[in-house]
Each structure stands twice: as C-alpha cells, then as structure tokens.
C-alpha positions as CSV (number, residue, x, y, z in Angstrom):
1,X,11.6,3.7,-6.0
2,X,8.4,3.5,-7.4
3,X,8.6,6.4,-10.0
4,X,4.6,6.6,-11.1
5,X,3.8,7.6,-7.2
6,X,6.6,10.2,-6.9
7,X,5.5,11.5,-10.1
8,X,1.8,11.3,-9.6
9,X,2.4,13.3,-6.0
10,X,4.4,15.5,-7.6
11,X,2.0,16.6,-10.4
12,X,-0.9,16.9,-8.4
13,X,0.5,19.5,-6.0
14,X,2.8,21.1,-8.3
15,X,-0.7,22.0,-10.4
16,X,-2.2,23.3,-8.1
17,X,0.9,25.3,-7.0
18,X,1.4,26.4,-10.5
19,X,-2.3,27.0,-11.2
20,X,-2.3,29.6,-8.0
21,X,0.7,31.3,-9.1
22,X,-0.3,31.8,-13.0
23,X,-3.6,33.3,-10.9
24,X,-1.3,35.8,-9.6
25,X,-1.2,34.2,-6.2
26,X,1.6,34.2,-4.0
27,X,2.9,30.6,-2.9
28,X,3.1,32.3,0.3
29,X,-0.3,32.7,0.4
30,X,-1.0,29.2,0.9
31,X,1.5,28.7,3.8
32,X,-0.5,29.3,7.0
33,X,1.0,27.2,10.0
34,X,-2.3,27.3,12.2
35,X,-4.6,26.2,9.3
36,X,-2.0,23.3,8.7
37,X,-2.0,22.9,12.8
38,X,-6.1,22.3,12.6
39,X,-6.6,20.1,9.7
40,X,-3.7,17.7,9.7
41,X,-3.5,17.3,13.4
42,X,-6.9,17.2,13.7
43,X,-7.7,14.7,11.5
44,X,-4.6,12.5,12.7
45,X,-6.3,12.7,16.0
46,X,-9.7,11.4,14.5
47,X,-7.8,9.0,13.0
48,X,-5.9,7.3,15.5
49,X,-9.7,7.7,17.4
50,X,-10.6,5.4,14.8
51,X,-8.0,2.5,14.4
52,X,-6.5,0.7,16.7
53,X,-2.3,1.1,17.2
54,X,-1.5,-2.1,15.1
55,X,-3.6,-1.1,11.9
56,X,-1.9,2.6,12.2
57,X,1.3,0.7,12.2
58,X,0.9,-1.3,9.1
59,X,-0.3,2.2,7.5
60,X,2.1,3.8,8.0
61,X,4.3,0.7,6.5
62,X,2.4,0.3,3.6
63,X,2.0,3.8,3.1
64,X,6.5,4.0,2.4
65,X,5.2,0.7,0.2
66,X,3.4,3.3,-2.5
67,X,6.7,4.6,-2.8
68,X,9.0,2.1,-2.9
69,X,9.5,-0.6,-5.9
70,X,7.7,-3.5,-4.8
71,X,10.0,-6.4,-4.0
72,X,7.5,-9.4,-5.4
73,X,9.2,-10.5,-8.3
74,X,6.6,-12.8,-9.9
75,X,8.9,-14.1,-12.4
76,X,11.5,-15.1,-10.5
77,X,9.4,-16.5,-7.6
78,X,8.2,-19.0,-10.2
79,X,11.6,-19.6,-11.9
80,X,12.9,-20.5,-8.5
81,X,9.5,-22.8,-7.6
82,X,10.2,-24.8,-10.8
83,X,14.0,-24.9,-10.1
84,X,13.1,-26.4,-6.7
85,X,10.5,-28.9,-8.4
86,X,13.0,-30.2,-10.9
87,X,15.3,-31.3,-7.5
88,X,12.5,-32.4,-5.5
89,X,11.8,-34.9,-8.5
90,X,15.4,-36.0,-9.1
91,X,16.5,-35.8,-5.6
92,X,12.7,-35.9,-3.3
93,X,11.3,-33.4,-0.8
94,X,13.7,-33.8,2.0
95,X,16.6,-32.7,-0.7
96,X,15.4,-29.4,-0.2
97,X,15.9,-28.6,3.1
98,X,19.2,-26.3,2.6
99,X,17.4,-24.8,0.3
100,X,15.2,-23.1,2.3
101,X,17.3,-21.6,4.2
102,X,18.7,-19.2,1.0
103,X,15.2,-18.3,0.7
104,X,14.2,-14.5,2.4
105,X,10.3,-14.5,2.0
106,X,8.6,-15.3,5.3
107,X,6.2,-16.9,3.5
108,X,7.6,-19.0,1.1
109,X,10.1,-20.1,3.6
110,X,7.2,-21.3,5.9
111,X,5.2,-22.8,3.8
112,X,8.4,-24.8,2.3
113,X,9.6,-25.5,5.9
114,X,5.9,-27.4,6.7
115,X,5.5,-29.1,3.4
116,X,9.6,-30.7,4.1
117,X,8.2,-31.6,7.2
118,X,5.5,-33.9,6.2
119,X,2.6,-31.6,6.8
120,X,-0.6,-33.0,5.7
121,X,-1.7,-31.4,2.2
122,X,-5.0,-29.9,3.2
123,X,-3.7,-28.9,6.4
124,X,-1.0,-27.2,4.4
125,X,-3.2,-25.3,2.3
126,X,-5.8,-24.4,4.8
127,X,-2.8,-23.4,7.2
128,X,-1.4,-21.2,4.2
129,X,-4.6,-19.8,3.2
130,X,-5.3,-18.8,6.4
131,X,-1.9,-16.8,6.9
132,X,-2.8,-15.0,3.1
133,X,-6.5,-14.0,4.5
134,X,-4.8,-12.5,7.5
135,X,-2.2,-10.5,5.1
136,X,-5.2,-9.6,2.9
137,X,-6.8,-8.1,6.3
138,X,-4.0,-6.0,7.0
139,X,-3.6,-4.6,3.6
140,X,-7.5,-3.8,3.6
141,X,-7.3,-2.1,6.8
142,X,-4.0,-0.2,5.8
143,X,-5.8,1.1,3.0
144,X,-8.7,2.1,5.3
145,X,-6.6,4.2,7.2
146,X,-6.1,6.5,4.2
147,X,-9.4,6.6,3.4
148,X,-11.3,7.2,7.1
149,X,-8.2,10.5,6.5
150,X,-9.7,11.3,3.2
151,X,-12.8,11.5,4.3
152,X,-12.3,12.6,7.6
153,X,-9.6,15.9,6.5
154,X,-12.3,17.9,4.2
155,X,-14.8,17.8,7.6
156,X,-11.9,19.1,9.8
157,X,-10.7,21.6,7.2
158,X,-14.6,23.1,7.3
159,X,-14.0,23.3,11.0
160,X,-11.0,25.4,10.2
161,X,-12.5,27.6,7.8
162,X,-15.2,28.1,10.2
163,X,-12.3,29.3,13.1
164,X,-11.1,31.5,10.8
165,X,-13.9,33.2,10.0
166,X,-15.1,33.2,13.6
167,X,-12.0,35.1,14.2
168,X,-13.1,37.2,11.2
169,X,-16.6,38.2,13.1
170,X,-14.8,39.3,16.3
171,X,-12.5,41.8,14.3
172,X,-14.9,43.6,11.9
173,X,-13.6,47.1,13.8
174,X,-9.9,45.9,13.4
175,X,-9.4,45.7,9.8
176,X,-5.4,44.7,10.5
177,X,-7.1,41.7,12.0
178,X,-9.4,40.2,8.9
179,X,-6.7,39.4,6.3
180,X,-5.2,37.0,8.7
181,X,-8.5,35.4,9.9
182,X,-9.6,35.2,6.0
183,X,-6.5,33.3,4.8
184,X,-7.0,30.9,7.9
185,X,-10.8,30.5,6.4
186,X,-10.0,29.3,3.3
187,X,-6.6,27.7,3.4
188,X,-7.7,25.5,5.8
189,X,-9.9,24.2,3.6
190,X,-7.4,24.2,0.5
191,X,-5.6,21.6,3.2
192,X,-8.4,19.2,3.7
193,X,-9.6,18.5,0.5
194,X,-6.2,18.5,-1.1
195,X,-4.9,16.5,1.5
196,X,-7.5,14.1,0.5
197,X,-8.1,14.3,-3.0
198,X,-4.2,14.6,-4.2
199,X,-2.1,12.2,-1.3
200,X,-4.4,10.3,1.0
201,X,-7.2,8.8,-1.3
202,X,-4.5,8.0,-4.4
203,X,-2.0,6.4,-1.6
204,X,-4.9,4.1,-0.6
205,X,-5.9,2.7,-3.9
206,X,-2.3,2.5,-4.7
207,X,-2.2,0.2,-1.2
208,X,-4.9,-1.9,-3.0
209,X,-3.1,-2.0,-6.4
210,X,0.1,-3.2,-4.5
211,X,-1.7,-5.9,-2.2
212,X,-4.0,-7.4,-4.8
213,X,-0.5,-7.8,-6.5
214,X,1.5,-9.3,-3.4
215,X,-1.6,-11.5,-2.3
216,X,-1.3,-12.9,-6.1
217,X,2.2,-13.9,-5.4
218,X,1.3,-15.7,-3.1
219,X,-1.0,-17.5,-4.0
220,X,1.3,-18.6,-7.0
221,X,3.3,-19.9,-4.2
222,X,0.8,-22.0,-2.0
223,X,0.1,-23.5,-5.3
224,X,4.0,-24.4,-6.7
225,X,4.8,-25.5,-3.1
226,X,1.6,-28.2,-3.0
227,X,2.4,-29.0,-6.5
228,X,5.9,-29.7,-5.5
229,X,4.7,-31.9,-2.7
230,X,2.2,-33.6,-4.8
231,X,5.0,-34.8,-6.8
232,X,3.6,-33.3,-9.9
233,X,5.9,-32.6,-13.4
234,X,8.3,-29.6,-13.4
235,X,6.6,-28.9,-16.6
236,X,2.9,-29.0,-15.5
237,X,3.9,-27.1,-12.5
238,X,4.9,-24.4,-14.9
239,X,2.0,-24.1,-16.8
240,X,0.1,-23.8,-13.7
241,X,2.6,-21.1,-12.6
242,X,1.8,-19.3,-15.8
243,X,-1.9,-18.5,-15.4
244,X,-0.5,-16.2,-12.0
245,X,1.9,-14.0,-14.8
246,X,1.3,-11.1,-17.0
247,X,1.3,-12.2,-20.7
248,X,4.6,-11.3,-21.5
249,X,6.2,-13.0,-18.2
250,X,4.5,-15.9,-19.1
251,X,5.8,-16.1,-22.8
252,X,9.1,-15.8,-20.8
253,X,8.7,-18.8,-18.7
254,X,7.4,-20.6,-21.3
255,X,11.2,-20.4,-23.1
256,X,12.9,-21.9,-20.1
C-alpha cells in the first residue's frame, strides 16, 4: 500500500470532519443522500460524456495505482539488466532466451524477445519508443479523467445548491420544509468542491507522479536492452543505468 495517499486522504477529510464538529456541527449534518445523488452522479455522467470507455477504464486502473505501492523497482530492474549483460557477453544474445521467460514485465519481456530475435537496432528503439509514448498517452489521459471531475464536480455541486434552494422558494409558508431544502443548498456544494479539492485533483497529480516514475523505468530499460545488444561492457552499461537512479540507488549499484 502506498501509505502517503491513504494518509493524505485521510487527513484531508478527517479536517474538515473535525473542523465542523469542533464548530459544533453535527457529522450528521453533512450526510444528505440527494445532495450526494446530484453532485457525484452528476458529474460521473459529465464525465463519462467526456471520455471515451477505454480512457475511463485505465482511470479507474490507475486511480487503485495511487493507492497501491508501485511495483517498478528501479534498482532491481537495473541489477537484473546488468546480470543479463554480464551473460550475453560470456555466453552472446541467443543465451538469453530462457531467461526471458522468468521475466513478468510486458515490456521488458518484449523488448528482450525482439532484440534475441535479431531485430534491427533503430527499428528496436523506434518500435519501443513508440509502445512508451503510447503508455505515456494513457497515463495523461488517466490523469485527465480526474481533473475534467475536479473541475467538473464544483459546477454540478452549484447546480445542487441551486435545487435546494429552489425547493427552499416554493416552501417559504411551510417552515418544516426549509431546513431540509437548506442543508441540500449548501451540502451539495460542500460535495463538489471537496470532492475536487481533497480526492480527485490530488489523485490525478499523484497519477502523474507515478507515470513520470514508471515511463522512467522504462526508458532505463530500452536503453540496458540496446546496450546489451550493442555488445557494450557490463560496466559501462551500468554507469549508463545509473543516471536513471536516485542518488542513493545509484551509490548502491555502484558497490556491485
């Protein structure tokens, strides 16, 4: 689990919660199922106007992503790319083969499968590079998904506060029936822009963090694996792999 966005998510509404009750507001107050009916379904219906089924999908995907440690392990990825250049050198290219097969990223994999097979290096690279800018695509329109709901849930919560009050201007000579049409008003509107502001907004830049992170990876990779096949030195293919790490990864691989 990634603890900084449980934590993060946690904070931000448990202020506000806390904040309304040292106001002397009941929690209860802020539990009104029609205002929640109007401003998240409404704007999940402007959304899915929006995007098309595919981009919702990988939202939704990256979206468990914030939450989840992320299983790009830059370290290791190069630990292993340098283990695999120190056989190709002894052993060559076509040694590698049934090691592939032990490997479980799609990419890697691929991209180790074509350069076994002879591939032509610029086709390799432009091939690979391709297949990155298409997985950079899909992070960047994961991310927009998020935001078009930021942006879109503070609009729609307006649209709810104006119900309410609506409601509010048909009652005036039924005071039993302005309390309710009140806390519709303005809850609705609590909903939108804290919707926005404390889960949707945050979970998109954290999409960003995470995918500027992962497309790094790779591109560590599509490096090691034409290195490999360019028959260059374990050792130079390690100080390449360095400039992709964080300082004190790098300092690691350095002691290998």
């Amino acid at each position: 689990m990634d603890l900084t966005s449980i934590i993060g998510l946690l904070v931000g509404i448990g202020s506000i919660l806390l904040g309304a009750v040292l106001e002397g507001l009941s929690p209860d107050a802020l539990i009104q199922p029609t205002a929640f009916l109007i401003v998240i379904f409404g704007t999940v219906g402007a959304v899915v106007l929006c995007h098309r089924g595919d981009e919702l999908q990988h939202s939704m995907e990256w979206g468990l992503k914030v939450f989840l440690a992320s299983k790009d392990n830059p370290l290791e990825i190069a630990k292993m790319m340098i283990g695999i250049a120190q056989k190709a050198r002894k052993e060559g290219i076509l040694a590698l083969q049934n090691d592939i097969k032990e490997i479980q990223e799609p990419f890697l994999r691929k991209g180790m499968e074509l350069m076994t097979d002879g591939t032509d290096p610029h086709l390799l690279r432009d091939l690979l590079e391709t297949q990155l800018g298409m997985y950079e695509e899909e992070i960047g329109h994961s991310a927009k998904v998020l935001e078009d709901f930021g942006a879109l849930a503070p609009c729609v919560g307006i649209i709810g506060a104006v119900l309410g009050l609506i409601h509010v201007m048909g009652n005036l000579n039924d005071p039993s029936k302005l309390g309710g049409g009140i806390a519709v008003a303005f809850v609705a509107t609590v909903y939108g822009v804290g919707a926005a502001n404390l889960i949707c907004l945050p979970m998109a830049g954290k999409i960003k963090f995470k995918g500027k992170s992962s497309i790094l990876v790779r591109q560590m990779m599509i490096e090691a694996i034409l290195s490999i096949q360019a028959g260059e030195s374990p050792n130079f293919i390690k100080e390449k792999l360095m400039v992709f790490l964080p300082a004190k990864q790098a300092l690691e691989l350095v002691e290998l």
